[in-house]
C-alpha positions as CSV (number, residue, x, y, z in Angstrom):
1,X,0.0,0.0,0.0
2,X,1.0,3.4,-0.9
3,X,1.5,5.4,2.4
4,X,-0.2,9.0,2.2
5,X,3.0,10.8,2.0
6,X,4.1,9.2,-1.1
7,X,1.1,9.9,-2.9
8,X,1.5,12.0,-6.5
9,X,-1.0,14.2,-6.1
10,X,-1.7,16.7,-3.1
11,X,-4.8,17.5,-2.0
12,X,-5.6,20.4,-0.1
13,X,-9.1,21.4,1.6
14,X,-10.3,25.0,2.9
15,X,-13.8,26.3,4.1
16,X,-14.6,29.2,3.0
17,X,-16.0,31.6,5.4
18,X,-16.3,35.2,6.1
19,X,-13.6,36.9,8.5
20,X,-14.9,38.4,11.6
21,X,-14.2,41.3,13.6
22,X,-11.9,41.7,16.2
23,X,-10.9,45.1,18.5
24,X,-7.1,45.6,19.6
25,X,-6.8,44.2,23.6
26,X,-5.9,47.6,25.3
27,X,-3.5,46.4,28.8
28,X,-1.7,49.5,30.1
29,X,0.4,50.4,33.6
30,X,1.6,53.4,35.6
31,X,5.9,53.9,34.9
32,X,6.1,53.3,38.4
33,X,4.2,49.9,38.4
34,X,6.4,46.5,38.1
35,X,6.1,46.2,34.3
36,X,6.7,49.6,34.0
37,X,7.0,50.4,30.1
38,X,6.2,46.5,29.0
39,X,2.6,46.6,28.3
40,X,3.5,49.8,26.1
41,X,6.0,48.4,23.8
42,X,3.7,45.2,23.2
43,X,0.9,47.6,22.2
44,X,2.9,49.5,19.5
45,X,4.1,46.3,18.1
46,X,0.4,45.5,18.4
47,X,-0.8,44.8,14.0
48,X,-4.0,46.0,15.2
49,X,-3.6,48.8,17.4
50,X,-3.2,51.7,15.4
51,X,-0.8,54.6,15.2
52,X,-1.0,57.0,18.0
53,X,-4.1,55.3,19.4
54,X,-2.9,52.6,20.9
55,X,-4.6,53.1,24.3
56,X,-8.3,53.7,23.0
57,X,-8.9,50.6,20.9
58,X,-9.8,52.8,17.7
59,X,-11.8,50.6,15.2
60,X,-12.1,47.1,14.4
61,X,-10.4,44.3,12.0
62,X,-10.7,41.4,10.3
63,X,-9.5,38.6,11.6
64,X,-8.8,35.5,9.1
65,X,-10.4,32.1,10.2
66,X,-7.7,30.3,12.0
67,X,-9.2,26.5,12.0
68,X,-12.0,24.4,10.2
69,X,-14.2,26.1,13.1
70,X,-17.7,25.5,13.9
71,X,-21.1,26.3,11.4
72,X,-24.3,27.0,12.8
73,X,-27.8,25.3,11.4
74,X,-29.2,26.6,8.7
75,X,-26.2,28.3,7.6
76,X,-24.4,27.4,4.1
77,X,-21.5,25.1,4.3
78,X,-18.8,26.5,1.6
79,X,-15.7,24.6,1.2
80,X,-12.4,24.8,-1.7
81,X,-11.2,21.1,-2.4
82,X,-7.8,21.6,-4.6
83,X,-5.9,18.6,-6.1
84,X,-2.5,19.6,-7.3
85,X,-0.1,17.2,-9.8
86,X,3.0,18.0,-7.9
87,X,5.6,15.3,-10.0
88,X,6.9,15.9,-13.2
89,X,4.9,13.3,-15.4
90,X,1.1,13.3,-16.0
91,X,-1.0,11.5,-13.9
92,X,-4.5,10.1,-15.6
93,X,-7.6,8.5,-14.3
94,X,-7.9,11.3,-11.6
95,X,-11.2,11.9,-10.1
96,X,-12.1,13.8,-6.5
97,X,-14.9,12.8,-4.6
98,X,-16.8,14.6,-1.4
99,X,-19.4,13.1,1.0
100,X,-20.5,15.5,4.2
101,X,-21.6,12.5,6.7
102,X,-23.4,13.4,9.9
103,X,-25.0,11.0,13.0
104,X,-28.0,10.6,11.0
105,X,-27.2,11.2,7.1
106,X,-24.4,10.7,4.1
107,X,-24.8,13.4,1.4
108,X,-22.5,13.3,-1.8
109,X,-21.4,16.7,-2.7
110,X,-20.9,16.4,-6.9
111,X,-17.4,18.1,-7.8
112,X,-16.8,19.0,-10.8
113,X,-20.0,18.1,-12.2
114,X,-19.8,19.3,-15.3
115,X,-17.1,17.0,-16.6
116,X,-18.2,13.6,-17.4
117,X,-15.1,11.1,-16.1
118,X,-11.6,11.1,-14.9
119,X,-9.1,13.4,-16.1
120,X,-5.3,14.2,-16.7
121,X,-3.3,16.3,-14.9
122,X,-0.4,17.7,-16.4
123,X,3.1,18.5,-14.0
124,X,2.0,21.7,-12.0
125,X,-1.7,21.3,-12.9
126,X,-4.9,21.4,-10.4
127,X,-7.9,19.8,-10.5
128,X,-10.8,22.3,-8.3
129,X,-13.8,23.4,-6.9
130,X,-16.0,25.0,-4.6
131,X,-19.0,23.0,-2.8
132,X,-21.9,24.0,-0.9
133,X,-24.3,22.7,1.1
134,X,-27.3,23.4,3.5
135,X,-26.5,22.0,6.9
136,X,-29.8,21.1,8.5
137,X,-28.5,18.8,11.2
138,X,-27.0,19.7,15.1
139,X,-24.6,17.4,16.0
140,X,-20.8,16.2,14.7
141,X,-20.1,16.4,10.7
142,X,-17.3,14.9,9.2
143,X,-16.3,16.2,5.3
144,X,-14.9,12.8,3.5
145,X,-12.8,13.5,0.3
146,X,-11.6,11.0,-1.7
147,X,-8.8,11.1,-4.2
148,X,-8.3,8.3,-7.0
149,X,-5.8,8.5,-9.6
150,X,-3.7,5.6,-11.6
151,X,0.3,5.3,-11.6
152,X,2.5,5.2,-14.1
153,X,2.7,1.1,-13.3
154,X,-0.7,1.4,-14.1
155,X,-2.0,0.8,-10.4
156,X,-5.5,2.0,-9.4
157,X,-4.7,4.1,-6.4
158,X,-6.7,6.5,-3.6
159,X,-6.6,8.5,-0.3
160,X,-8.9,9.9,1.8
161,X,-8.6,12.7,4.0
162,X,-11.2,13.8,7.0
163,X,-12.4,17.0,8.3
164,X,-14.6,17.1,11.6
165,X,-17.0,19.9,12.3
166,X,-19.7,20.6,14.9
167,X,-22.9,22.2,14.2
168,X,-24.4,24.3,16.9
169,X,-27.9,25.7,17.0
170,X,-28.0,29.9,16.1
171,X,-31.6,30.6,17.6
172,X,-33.6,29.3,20.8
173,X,-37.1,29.7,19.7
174,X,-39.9,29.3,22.3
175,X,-43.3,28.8,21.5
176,X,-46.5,29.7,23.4
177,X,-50.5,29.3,22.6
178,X,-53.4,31.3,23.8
179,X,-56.6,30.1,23.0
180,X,-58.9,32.8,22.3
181,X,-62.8,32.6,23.4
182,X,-63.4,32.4,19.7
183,X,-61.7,29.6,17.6
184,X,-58.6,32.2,17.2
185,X,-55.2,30.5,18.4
186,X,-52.6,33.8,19.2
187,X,-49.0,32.2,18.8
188,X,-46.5,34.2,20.9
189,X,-42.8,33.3,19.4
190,X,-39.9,33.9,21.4
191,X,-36.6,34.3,19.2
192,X,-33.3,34.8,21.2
193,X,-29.4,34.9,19.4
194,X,-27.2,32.1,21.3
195,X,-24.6,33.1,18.9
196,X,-21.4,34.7,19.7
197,X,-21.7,38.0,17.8
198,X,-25.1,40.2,16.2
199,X,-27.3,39.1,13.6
200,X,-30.0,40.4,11.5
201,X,-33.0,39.0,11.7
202,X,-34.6,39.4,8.3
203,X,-37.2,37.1,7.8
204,X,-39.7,35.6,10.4
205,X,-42.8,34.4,9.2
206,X,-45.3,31.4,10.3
207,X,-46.3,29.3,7.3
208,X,-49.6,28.0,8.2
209,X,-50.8,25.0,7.4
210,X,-53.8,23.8,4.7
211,X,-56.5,23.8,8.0
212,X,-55.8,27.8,9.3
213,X,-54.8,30.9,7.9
214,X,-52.3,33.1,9.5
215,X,-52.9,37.1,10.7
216,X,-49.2,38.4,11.8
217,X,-50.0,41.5,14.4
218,X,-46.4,42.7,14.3
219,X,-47.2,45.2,11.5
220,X,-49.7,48.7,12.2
221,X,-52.7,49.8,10.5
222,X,-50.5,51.5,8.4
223,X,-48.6,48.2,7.3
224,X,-45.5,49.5,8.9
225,X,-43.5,47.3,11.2
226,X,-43.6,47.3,14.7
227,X,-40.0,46.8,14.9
228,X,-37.1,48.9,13.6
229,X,-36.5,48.8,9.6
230,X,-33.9,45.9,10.5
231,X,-34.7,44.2,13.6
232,X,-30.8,43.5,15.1
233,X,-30.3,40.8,17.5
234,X,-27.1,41.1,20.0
235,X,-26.0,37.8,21.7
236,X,-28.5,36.8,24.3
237,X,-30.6,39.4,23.5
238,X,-34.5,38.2,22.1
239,X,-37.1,39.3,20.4
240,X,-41.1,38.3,20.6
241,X,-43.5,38.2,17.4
242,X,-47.3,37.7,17.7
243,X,-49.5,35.9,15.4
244,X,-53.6,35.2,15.1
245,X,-54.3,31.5,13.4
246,X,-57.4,31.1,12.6
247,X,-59.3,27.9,11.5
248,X,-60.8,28.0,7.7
249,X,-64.8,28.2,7.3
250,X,-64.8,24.5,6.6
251,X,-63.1,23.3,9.6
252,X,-64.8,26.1,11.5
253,X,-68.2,24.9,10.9
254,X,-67.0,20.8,12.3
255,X,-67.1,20.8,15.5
256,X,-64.8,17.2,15.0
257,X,-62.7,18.6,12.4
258,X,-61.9,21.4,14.8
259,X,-61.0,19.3,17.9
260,X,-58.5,17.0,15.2
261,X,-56.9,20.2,13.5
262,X,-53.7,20.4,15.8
263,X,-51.0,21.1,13.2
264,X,-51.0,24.7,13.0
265,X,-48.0,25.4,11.0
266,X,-44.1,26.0,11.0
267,X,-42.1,28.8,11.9
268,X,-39.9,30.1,9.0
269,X,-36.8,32.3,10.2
270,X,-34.0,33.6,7.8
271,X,-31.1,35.9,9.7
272,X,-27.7,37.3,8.5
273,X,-24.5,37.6,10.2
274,X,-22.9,41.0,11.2
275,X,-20.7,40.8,7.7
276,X,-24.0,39.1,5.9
277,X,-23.8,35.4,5.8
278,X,-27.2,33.8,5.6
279,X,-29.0,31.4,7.5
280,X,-32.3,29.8,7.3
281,X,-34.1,27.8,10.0
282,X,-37.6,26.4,9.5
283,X,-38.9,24.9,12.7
284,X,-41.0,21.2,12.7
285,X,-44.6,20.9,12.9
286,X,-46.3,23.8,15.7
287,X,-49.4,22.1,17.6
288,X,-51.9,23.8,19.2
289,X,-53.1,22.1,22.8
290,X,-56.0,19.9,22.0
291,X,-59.8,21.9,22.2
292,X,-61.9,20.7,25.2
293,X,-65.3,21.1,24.9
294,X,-68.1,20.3,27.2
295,X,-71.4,18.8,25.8
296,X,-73.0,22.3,24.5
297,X,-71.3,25.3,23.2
298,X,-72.2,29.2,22.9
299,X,-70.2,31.9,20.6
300,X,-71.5,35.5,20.2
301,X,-71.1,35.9,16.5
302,X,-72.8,39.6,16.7
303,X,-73.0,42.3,19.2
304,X,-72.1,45.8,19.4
305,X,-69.6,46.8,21.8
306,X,-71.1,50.3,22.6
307,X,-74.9,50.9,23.2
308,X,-77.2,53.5,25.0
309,X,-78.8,53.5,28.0
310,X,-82.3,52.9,28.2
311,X,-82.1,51.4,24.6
312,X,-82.7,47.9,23.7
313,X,-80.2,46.4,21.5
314,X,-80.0,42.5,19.8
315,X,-77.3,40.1,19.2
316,X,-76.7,36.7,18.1
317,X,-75.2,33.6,19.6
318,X,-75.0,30.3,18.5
319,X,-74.7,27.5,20.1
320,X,-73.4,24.1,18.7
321,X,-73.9,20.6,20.0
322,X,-70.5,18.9,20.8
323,X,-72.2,15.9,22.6
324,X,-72.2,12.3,20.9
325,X,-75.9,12.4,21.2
326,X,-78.8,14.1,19.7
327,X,-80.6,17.1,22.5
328,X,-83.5,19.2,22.0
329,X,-82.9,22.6,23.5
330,X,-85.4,24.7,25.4
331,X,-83.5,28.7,26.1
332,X,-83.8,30.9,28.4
333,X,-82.3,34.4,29.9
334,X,-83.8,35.9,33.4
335,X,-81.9,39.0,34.6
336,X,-84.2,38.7,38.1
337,X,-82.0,35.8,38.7
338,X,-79.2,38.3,38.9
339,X,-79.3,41.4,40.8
340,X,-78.1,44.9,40.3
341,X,-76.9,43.1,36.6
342,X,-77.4,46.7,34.8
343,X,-79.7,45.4,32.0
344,X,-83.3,44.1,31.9
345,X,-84.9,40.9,29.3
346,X,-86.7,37.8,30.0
347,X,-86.6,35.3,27.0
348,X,-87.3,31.8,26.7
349,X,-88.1,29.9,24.0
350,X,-87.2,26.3,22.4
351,X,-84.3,25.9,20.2
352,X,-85.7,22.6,18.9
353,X,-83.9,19.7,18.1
354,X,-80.1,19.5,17.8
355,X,-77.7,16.5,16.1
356,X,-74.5,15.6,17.4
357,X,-72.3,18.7,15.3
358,X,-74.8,20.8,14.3
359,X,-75.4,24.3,15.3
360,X,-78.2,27.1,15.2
361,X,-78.2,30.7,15.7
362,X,-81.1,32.9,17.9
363,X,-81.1,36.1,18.7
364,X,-81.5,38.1,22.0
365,X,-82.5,41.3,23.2
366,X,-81.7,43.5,26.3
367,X,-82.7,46.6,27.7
368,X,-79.4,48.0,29.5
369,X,-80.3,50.3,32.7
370,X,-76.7,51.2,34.2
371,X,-73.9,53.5,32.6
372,X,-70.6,51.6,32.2
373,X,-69.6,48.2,31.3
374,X,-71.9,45.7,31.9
375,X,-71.9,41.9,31.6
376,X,-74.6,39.2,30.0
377,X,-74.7,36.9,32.7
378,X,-77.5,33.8,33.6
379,X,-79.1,32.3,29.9
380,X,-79.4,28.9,30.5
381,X,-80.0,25.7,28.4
382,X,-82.2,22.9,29.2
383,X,-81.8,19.4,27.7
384,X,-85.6,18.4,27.8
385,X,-83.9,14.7,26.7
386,X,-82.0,14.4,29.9
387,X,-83.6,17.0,32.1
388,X,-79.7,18.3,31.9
389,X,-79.0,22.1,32.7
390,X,-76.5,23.8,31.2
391,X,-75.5,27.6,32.6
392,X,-73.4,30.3,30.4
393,X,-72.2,33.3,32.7
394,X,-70.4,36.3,31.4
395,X,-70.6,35.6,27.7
396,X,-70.7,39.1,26.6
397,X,-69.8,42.6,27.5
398,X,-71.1,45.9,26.4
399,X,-70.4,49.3,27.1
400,X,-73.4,51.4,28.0
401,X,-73.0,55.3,27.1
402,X,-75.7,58.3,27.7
403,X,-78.4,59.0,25.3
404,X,-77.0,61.9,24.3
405,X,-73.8,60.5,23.2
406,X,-72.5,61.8,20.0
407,X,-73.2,59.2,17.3
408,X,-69.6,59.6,15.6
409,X,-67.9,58.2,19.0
410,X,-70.2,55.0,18.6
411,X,-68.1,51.7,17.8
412,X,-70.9,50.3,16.1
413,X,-68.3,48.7,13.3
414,X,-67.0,46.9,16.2
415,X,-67.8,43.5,17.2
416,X,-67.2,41.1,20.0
417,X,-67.0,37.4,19.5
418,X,-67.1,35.0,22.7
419,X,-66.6,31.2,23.0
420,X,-68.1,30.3,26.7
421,X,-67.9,27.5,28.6
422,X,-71.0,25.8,29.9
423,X,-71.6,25.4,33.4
424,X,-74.0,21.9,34.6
């Protein structure tokens, strides 16, 4: 065997990646300290200290990668691979391969892919190319390349040569839910930099998936962002973004579809380093916390959120059965059951009927008596099946203004939209 040393071709292997920036290390002393004029000299002979400045730490420089190094996920892997003929015949038959092998994965990395088989390298010639390639993995990498080539004996001969990396994670994201009274899920995601210098964060978006659609509340009326023009990330710092899911009118309307529809989507999130390299991360599958519902449930789908006193004013609810059995609904709202409530209305009526899934909408009127805000409180739905009560308490709230309140100030293009649990 052919030891590595004795090899005719040399092959040589560089990642390419951007310089960072360093500042010069400032150390001074008093003349009348131990090391006296020391620190001083070492300073001036300092490359990056500059002239005249040496004590304020003017500026900063770039400093050229010293080692293979580490990549973070996301990021682009970049890499020169360089065979040289360094004898003073030809060699033939020569042909580089690269394989980027990880704990879970082996990815071939094509060199040279535009040329169909071996070639010949003349005395002094090179044979190279630059590779790229997405690391989406945390963990240990090692970048095989391979060398074959064929002696003047005509021998089939090859070497390999191994470069270990480590890929470390850029961002910590944190995830919370709130489940809204409606069927609206607010996403709260918590981005922080666990990098070692500043990045850019230039892209954060939540792709939802096929069952919701996504609102993103980090942008005004006025479609301007909430957040600076570049939003710039030191180490350790974080950043929170806010988003409204909502379920489409299909899964919505199915009260099962709505219970199974978990997947809410993934996180996408693309940054750039303080000299621009770009990374990408994409996070797996976000699930919402599964729905609980009891065996009847009410939303107010219409209401005004400002009214007048002494006025009646309407609004709708409906209520859908979330039971495994078929109910037939009598209604009914009493305000003397409550109080010093601020509004007056007695309604009962029967709902009829209602399947396992179905739903049906009524509406209900109230006379408010009381200035301020005021809360809907005590209707009540009776199972005439099962004898079965089922209580809803504080499912809406209105805000009750004088007569003579100027009509302009009204809200009335303003609605409020509550999901209430029922009480047995």
């Amino acid at each position: 065997m052919v030891e590595p040393t004795e090899h005719l071709l040399a092959l040589k292997v560089m990642r390419l990646t951007r310089p960072t920036l360093i500042s010069p290390q400032v150390l001074t002393a008093e003349p009348k300290d131990l090391p006296q004029n020391s620190f001083e000299k070492i300073i001036k002979n300092d490359a990056t200290t500059v002239a005249g400045c040496e004590t304020i730490a003017a500026g900063q420089f770039m400093l050229l990668p010293q080692s293979f190094g580490n990549i973070y996920l996301g990021e682009m892997f970049s890499s020169y691979v360089c065979v040289h003929n360094c004898r003073s015949h030809p060699v033939s038959n020569v042909s580089v391969k690269a394989d980027l092998q990880s704990n879970n994965s082996r990815v071939s990395l094509p060199i040279h892919a535009d040329k169909t088989g071996p070639v010949t390298l003349n005395p002094e010639e090179t044979l190279d190319d630059v590779i790229h390639h997405e690391v989406k993995e945390i963990g240990t990498h090692i970048l095989v390349c391979e060398v074959s080539y064929m002696t003047p004996a005509g021998l089939e001969t090859s070497f390999r040569k191994f470069f270990k990396f480590q890929v470390v994670k850029p961002l910590d994201v944190k995830t919370k839910f709130y489940n809204a009274e409606t069927d609206d899920v607010y996403l709260e995601a918590q981005i922080q930099n666990i990098t070692v210098g500043p990045i850019c964060l230039e892209k954060v978006e939540l792709e939802s998936s096929e069952q919701y659609t996504v609102t993103s509340l980090n942008t005004l009326a006025t479609g301007e962002s909430v957040f600076s023009s570049k939003t710039m990330l030191q180490p350790q710092n974080s950043c929170q973004f806010l988003y409204c899911i909502r379920p489409i009118p299909e899964i919505a309307r199915d009260p099962n579809a709505l219970k199974a529809a978990n997947n809410i989507g993934k996180l996408d999130i693309v940054w750039r380093s303080n000299l621009g390299e770009r990374g990408r991360l994409q996070t797996s599958q976000l699930q919402r916390c599964p729905l609980e519902y009891s065996d009847l449930r009410l939303l107010v789908i219409d209401a005004k959120s400002t009214v007048r006193i002494g006025e009646g004013f309407s609004f709708r609810c409906r209520v859908t059965n979330t039971s495994e059995r078929s109910m037939d609904l009598l209604m009914g709202l009493n305000t003397k059951a409550k109080p010093g409530c601020g509004y007056t209305g007695v309604t009962e009526f029967a709902l009829g009927a209602l399947e396992p899934g179905q739903m049906k909408e009524f509406p209900l009127t109230v006379c408010p008596v009381r200035l301020g805000l005021i809360v809907i409180s005590n209707l009540q739905l009776t199972d005439l099946f099962t004898k079965r009560k089922y209580e809803f308490d504080n499912f809406l709230q209105v805000f009750v203004v004088e007569e003579d309140y100027r009509e302009e100030e009204f809200h009335v293009d303003k609605y409020v939209r509550y999901n209430i649990p029922a009480t047995v």
